[in-house]
C-alpha positions in Angstrom: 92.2 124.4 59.1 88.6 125.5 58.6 86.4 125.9 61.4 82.7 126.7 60.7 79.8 127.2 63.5 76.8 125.3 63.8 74.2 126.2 66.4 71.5 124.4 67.7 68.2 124.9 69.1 68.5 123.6 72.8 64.4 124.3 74.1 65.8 123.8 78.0 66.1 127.2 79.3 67.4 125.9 82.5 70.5 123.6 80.7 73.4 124.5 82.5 75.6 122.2 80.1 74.5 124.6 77.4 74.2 128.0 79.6 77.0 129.4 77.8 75.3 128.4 74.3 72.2 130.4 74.9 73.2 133.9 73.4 76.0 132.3 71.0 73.9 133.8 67.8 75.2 137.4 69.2 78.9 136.4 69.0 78.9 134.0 65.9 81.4 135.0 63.4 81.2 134.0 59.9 83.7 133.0 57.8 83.0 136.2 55.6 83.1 138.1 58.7 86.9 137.1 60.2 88.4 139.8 58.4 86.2 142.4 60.4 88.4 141.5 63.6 91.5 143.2 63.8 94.5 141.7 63.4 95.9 142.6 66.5 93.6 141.0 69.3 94.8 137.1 67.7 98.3 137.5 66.2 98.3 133.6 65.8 96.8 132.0 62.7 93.8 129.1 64.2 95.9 126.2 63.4 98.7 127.5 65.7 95.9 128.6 68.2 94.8 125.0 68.4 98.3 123.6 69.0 99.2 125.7 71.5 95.4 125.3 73.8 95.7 121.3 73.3 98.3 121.7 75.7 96.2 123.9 78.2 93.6 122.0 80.8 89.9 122.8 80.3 89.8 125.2 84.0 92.3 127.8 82.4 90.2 128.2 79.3 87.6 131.1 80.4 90.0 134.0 80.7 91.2 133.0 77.1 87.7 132.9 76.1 87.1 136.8 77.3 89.6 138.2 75.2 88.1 138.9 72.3 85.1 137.1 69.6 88.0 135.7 67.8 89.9 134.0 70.4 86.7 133.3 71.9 85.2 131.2 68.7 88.1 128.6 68.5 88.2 128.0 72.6 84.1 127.5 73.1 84.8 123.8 71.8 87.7 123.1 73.3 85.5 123.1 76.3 84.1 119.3 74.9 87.6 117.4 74.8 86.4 115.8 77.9 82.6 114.4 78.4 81.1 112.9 81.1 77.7 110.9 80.3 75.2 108.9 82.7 73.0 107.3 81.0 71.7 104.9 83.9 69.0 104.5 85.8 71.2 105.0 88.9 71.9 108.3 88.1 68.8 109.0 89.4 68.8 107.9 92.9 72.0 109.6 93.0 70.8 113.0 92.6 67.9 112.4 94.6 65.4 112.7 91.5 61.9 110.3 91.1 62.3 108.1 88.1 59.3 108.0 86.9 58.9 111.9 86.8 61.9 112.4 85.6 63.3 109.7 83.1 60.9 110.4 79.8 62.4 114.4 80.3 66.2 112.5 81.1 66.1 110.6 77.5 64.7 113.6 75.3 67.6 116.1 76.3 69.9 113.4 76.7 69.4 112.7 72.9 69.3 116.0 71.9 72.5 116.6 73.6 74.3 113.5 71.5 72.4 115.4 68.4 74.4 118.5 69.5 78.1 116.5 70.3 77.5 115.4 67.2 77.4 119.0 65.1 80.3 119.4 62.8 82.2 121.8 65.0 81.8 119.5 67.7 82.2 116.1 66.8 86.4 116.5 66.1 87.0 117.9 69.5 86.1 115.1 71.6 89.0 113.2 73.4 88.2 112.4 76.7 84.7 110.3 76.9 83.1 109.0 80.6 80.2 106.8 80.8 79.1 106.1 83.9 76.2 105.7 86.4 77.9 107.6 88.8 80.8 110.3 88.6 84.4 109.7 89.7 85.1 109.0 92.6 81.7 107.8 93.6 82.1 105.3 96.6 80.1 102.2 94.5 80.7 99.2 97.3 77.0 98.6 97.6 76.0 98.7 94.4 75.5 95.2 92.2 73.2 95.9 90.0 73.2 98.5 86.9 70.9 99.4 84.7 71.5 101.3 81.2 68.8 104.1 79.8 68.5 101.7 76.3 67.4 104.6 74.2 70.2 106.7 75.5 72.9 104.1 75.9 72.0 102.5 72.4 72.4 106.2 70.3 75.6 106.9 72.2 77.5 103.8 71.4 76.1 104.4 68.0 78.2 107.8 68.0 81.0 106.4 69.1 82.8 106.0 65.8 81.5 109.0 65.0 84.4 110.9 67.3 87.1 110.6 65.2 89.7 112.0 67.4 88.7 109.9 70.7 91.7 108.9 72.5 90.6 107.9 75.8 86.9 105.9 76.6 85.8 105.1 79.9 82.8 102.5 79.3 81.2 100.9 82.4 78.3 98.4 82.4 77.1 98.1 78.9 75.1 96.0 77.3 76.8 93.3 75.8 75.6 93.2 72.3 76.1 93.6 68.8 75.3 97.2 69.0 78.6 97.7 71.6 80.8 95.0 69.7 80.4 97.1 66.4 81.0 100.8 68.6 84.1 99.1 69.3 85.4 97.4 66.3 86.1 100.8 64.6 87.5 103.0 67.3 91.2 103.4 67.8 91.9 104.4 71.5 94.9 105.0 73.9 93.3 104.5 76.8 90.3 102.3 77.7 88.9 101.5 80.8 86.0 98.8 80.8 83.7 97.6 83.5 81.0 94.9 82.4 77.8 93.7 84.2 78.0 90.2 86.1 76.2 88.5 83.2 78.4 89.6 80.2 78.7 87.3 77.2 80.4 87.2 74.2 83.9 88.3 72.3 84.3 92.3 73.7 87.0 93.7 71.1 89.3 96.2 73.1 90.5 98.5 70.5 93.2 100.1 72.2 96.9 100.5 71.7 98.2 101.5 74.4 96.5 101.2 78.2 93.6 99.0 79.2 91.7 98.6 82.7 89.3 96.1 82.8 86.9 95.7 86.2 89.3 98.0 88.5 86.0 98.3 91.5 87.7 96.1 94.7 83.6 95.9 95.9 83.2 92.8 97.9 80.0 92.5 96.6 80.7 92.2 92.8 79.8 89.0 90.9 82.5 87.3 88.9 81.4 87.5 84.8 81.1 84.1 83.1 83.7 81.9 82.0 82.4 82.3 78.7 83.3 86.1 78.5 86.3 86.8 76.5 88.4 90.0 75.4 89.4 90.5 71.9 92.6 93.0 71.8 92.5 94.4 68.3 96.0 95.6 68.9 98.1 93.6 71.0 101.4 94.0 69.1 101.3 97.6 70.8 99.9 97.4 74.5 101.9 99.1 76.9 100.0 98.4 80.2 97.2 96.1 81.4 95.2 96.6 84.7 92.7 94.4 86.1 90.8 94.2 89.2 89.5 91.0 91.4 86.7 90.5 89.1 88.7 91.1 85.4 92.0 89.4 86.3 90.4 85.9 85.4 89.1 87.1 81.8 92.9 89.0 81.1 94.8 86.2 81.7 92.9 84.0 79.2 92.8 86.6 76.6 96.8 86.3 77.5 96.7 82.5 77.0 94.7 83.3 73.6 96.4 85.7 72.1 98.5 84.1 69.6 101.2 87.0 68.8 101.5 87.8 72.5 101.9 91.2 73.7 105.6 91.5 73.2 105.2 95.8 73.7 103.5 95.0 77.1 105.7 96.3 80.1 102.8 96.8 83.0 100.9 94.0 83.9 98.8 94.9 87.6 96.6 92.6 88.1 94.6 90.4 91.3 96.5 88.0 93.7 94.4 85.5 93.7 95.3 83.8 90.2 98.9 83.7 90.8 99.0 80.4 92.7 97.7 78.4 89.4 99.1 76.4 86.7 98.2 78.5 83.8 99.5 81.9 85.3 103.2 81.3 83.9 102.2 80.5 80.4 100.0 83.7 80.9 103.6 85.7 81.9 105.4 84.0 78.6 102.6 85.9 76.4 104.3 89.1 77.9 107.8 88.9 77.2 109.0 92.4 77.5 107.2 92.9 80.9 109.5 95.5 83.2 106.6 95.6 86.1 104.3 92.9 88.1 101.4 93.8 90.4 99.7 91.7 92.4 96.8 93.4 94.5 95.0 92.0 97.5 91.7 92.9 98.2 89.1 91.6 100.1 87.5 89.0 97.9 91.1 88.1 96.9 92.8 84.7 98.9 95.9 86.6 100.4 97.1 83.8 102.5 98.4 81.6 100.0 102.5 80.3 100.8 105.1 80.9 98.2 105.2 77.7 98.1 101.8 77.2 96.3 103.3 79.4 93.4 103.8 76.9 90.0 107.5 76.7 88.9 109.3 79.8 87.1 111.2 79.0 84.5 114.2 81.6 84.7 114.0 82.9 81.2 110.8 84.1 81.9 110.4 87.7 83.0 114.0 88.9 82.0 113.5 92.4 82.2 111.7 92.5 85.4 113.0 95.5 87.4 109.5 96.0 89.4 108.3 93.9 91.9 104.9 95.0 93.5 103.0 92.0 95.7 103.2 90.2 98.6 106.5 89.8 100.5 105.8 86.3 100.3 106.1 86.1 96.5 108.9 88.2 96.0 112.0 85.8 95.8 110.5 83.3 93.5 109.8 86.7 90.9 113.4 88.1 92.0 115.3 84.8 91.3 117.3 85.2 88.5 116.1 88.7 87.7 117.8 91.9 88.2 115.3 93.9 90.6 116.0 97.7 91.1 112.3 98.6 92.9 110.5 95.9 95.2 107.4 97.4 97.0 106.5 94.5 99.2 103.0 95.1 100.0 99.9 94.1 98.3 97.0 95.7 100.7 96.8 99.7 101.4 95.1 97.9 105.2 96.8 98.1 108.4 95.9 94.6 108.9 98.2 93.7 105.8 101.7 94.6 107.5 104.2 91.9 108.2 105.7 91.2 111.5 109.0 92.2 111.6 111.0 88.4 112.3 109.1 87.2 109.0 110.9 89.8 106.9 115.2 89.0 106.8 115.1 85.6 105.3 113.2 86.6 102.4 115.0 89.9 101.9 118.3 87.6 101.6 116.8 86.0 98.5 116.4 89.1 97.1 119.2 90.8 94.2 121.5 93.3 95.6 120.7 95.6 93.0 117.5 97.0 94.7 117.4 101.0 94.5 113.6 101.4 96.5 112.7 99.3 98.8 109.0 99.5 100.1 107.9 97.6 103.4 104.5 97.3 105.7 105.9 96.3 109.3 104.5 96.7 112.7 107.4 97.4 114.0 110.7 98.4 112.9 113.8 96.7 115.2 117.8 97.3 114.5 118.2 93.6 112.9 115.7 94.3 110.6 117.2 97.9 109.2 120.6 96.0 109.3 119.2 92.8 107.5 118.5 95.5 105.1 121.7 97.4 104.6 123.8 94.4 104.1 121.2 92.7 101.3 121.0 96.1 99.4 124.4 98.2 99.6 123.2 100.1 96.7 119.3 101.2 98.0 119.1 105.1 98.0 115.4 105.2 99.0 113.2 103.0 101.7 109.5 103.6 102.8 108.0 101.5 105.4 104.0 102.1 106.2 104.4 105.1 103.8 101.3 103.3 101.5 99.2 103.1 104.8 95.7 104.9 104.3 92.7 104.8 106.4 89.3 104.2 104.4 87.9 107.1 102.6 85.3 106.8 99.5 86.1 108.7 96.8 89.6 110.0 95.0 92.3 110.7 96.5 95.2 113.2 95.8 98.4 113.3 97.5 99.6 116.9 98.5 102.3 118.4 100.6 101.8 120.2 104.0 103.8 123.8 103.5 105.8 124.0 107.2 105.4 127.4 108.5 108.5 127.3 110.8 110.4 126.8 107.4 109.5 129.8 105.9 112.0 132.2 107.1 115.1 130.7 108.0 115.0 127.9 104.9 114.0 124.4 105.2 114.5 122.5 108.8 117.2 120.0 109.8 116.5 116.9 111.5 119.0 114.4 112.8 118.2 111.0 112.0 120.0 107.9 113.3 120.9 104.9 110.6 123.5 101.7 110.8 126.6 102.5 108.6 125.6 100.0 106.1 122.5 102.7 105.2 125.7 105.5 104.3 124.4 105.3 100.6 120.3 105.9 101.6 119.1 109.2 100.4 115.3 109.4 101.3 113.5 107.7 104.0 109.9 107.7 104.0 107.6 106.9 106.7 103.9 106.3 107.6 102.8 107.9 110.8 99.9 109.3 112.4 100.7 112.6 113.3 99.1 115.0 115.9 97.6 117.9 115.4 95.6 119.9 113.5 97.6 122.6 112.6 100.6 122.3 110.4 103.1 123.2 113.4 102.0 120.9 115.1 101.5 118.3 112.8 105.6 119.2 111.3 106.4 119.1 115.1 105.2 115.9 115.2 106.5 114.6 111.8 110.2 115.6 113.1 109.8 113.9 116.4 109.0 110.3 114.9 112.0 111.3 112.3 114.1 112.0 115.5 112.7 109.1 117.2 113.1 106.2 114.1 113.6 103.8 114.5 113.2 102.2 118.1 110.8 104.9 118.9 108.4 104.5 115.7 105.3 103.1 116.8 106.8 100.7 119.5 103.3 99.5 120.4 101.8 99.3 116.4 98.2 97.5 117.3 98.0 99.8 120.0 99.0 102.9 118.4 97.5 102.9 115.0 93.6 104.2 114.8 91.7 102.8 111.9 89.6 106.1 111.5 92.3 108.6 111.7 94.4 109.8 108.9 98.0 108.8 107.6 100.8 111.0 106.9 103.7 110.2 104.9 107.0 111.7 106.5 110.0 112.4 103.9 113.4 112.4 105.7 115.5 113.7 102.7 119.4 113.5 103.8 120.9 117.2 103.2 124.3 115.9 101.8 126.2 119.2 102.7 126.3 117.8 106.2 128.6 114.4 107.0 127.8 111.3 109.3 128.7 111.6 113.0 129.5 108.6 114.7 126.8 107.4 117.3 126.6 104.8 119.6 126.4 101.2 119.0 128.1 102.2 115.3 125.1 104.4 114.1 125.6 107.4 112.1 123.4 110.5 112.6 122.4 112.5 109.8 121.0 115.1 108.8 118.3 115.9 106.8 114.8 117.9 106.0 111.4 116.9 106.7 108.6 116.7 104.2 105.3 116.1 105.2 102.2 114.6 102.5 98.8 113.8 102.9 95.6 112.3 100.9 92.8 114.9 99.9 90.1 113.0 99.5 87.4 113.9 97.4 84.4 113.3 95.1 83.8 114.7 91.4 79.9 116.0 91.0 77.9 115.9 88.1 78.4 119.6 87.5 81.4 120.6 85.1 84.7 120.7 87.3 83.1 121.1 90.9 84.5 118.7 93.2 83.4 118.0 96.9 86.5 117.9 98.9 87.6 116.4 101.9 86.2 119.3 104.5 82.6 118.0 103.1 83.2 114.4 102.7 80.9 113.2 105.3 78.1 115.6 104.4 78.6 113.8 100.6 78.8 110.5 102.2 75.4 110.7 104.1 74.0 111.9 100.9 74.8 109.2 98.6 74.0 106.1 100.9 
């Protein structure tokens, strides 16, 4: 593989983008030059260099870059695999910047940093491409309106087909035009993640093989695009995975209906609740006749109150190889019917206000197969019938979580992460009893949702083991009371230690034991500067600044 360097003029002294470009004249190397460099400082030929740092994220890349001008000249590109672009007017108010001063300077380096991408070095690199008013993990719920920079937007979807090696687009509010119908026609992607403006038209060709998310935002102030908007999936035969939020599900499941081959490689579908009560949504399912795993997501411009009564007639061929139920508990038995279930996660809403009360819950887990291995539940509150409802449905379940997907609101990404237990650190991990009916013997993990006190870790793995201890009459015996919108929730791991046997305890309960593991969301926003995030310890400061 030949590699040759290009440089370009960049007049904007104060580019951080390019800082590390500025005195790149001083450590070009020429072809005619490589044999200068001894052979010692890269053993590796550049092809095998290239393998071997595809593999390595983009943060671990500067100390590689230091050791010497050799190794240093194949990683300074590697540092483009993954873009992020803004060329919105939003962007603007986002960074606090006047639009008027600033957007005749925005388009001029914007363009002249396409013209750089677009260099022969650089133009092969590029995998990863984000355009977006706003970064990840921008809160957007009161935005409804976008508008695009045209002179920037237009030259960048222009390049598009120009980054032969793009594997993974994501492309929000664009212009639908001919200009972004042709962009896509010739791409061939892995991944693609659209979002459209409220007054889309036309045919949109989705050109890739594997993943597609169309409309993910759950704003409840988005506007619904036109009937008359329609997806075009150049390569259905190959689709893997389909995501939609409240706003797209209604466009996927008529490019479903309209697909004549089907998508018979198509083993994810996760899309809105709110369709699944009509006519067509079977005949949508039959276009998908490999599909493993069904999501249906609530949110709050979604109708989550419909009975499973209101859902059309399944035919029992359809959906054979469903083994993943993910919706509301309502729905479940007419999707288990028939069907061989091994995970049902009976929730369709990350809210509080979602849970089930506890009464409602035995007669439908009765219609559900025996052959359930994870069970996931949202219940106020968690009596003795209920956990021995459950043990007799599922003899073989080895894993159950109840309020363990419970979240309070935070803008933003989220991570999960595990809380290290200091009391563990010297005399190994920490036994807890817990107490289960006998027809639990086979469970292995037991995870719960629980606000924990605090703020220290102790405390907080004091507290986790107390609720472990106390499950399950004494977990959060008075939910409504109990449970505080604002504060955060913890996910406690019971894992059983299976060294230690089941003692007999009162009323036929076994007590076992087990260790504690405790997680929790870090929530955070991505800025506009390369790989600098603002974490959860600043999230209100971030917060204050954006709205």
């Amino acid at each position: 593989m030949s590699l040759t360097l290009s440089a370009h003029s960049i007049t904007r002294k104060s580019s951080r983008f390019l800082k590390f470009w500025k005195n790149l004249s001083r450590l070009a190397i020429s072809p005619e030059s490589e044999t200068q460099i001894p052979e010692s400082h890269v053993i590796l030929p550049t092809e095998l260099w290239l393998e071997i740092l595809e593999w390595i994220p983009g943060y671990t890349l500067d100390p590689l870059s230091r050791v010497s001008k050799r190794l240093r000249w194949i990683v300074i590109p590697l540092y483009f695999r993954s873009l992020q672009i803004f060329p919105f007017m939003e962007t603007f108010a986002f960074r606090r910047r006047s639009m008027s001063a600033e957007l005749a300077g925005y388009q001029k380096r914007s363009l002249q940093r396409l013209k750089f991408l677009r260099s022969e070095r650089l133009i092969h690199v590029v995998r990863d491409l984000f355009i977006s008013p706003y970064p990840p993990g921008y809160n957007r719920r009161h935005r409804v309106k976008h508008t695009p920079v045209d002179a920037v937007m237009n030259q960048l979807l222009s390049t598009l087909p120009e980054f032969n090696n793009l594997t993974k687009l994501v492309l929000r509010f664009p212009h639908c035009d001919d200009t972004l119908f042709l962009a896509l026609g010739s791409l061939h992607l892995d991944s693609f993640e659209l979002e459209v403006l409220p007054d889309s038209l036309g045919s949109i060709p989705i050109p890739t093989r594997r993943e597609f998310i169309f409309n993910p935002s759950s704003s409840p102030v988005q506007n619904f695009p036109p009937a008359s908007l329609s997806l075009r999936f150049l390569f259905p035969e190959s689709m893997q995975s389909i995501v939609a939020g409240p706003t797209g599900t209604d466009t996927i499941i008529r490019a479903l209906l309209s697909t004549p081959s089907g998508f018979p490689a198509l083993t994810k579908l996760d899309i809105s609740l709110r369709p699944a009560g009509r006519p067509q949504f079977p005949s949508a399912l039959e276009a998908c006749p490999n599909l493993s795993s069904l999501r249906l997501r609530s949110s709050v411009i979604d109708v989550s109150t419909e009975p499973a009564a209101d859902l059309p007639p399944l035919p029992p061929t359809l959906m054979s190889h469903l083994t993943n139920y993910h919706g509301p508990a309502a729905f479940a038995p007419a999707f288990a019917t028939g069907r061989r279930l091994r995970h049902a996660r009976l929730w369709a809403s990350h809210s509080v206000s979602a849970v089930a009360v506890p009464f409602l819950l035995p007669p439908i887990l009765t219609q559900l197969p025996p052959t359930l291995e994870t069970l996931e539940l949202g219940v106020t509150l968690v009596p003795v019938f209920l956990l021995e409802t459950i043990g007799n449905a599922f003899p073989a379940l080895t894993t159950l979580s109840i309020n363990a997907h419970l979240d309070a609101f935070h803008p933003g990404s989220v991570d999960r992460r595990t809380l290290p237990d200091p009391d563990s650190a010297d005399s190994g991990k920490v036994l807890v009893r817990l107490a289960l009916p006998q027809n639990l013997h086979r469970l292995r993990t037991l995870r719960l949702g629980v606000q924990l006190e605090g703020p220290t870790p102790a405390q907080i793995h004091t507290s986790a083991r107390e609720a472990v201890s106390a499950f399950s009459g004494g977990y959060d015996p008075t939910s409504w009371r109990r449970w505080v919108v604002d504060r955060p929730w913890y996910c406690v791991e019971w894992t059983r230690a299976r060294e230690f046997g089941v003692d007999e305890g009162e009323g036929g309960s076994g007590f076992n034991e087990g260790t504690v593991r405790v997680e929790y969301g870090e929530h955070y926003f991505e800025s506009f500067e390369r790989g600098q995030r603002i974490s959860e310890r600043t999230v209100e400061e971030a917060v204050q600044r954006m709205t």
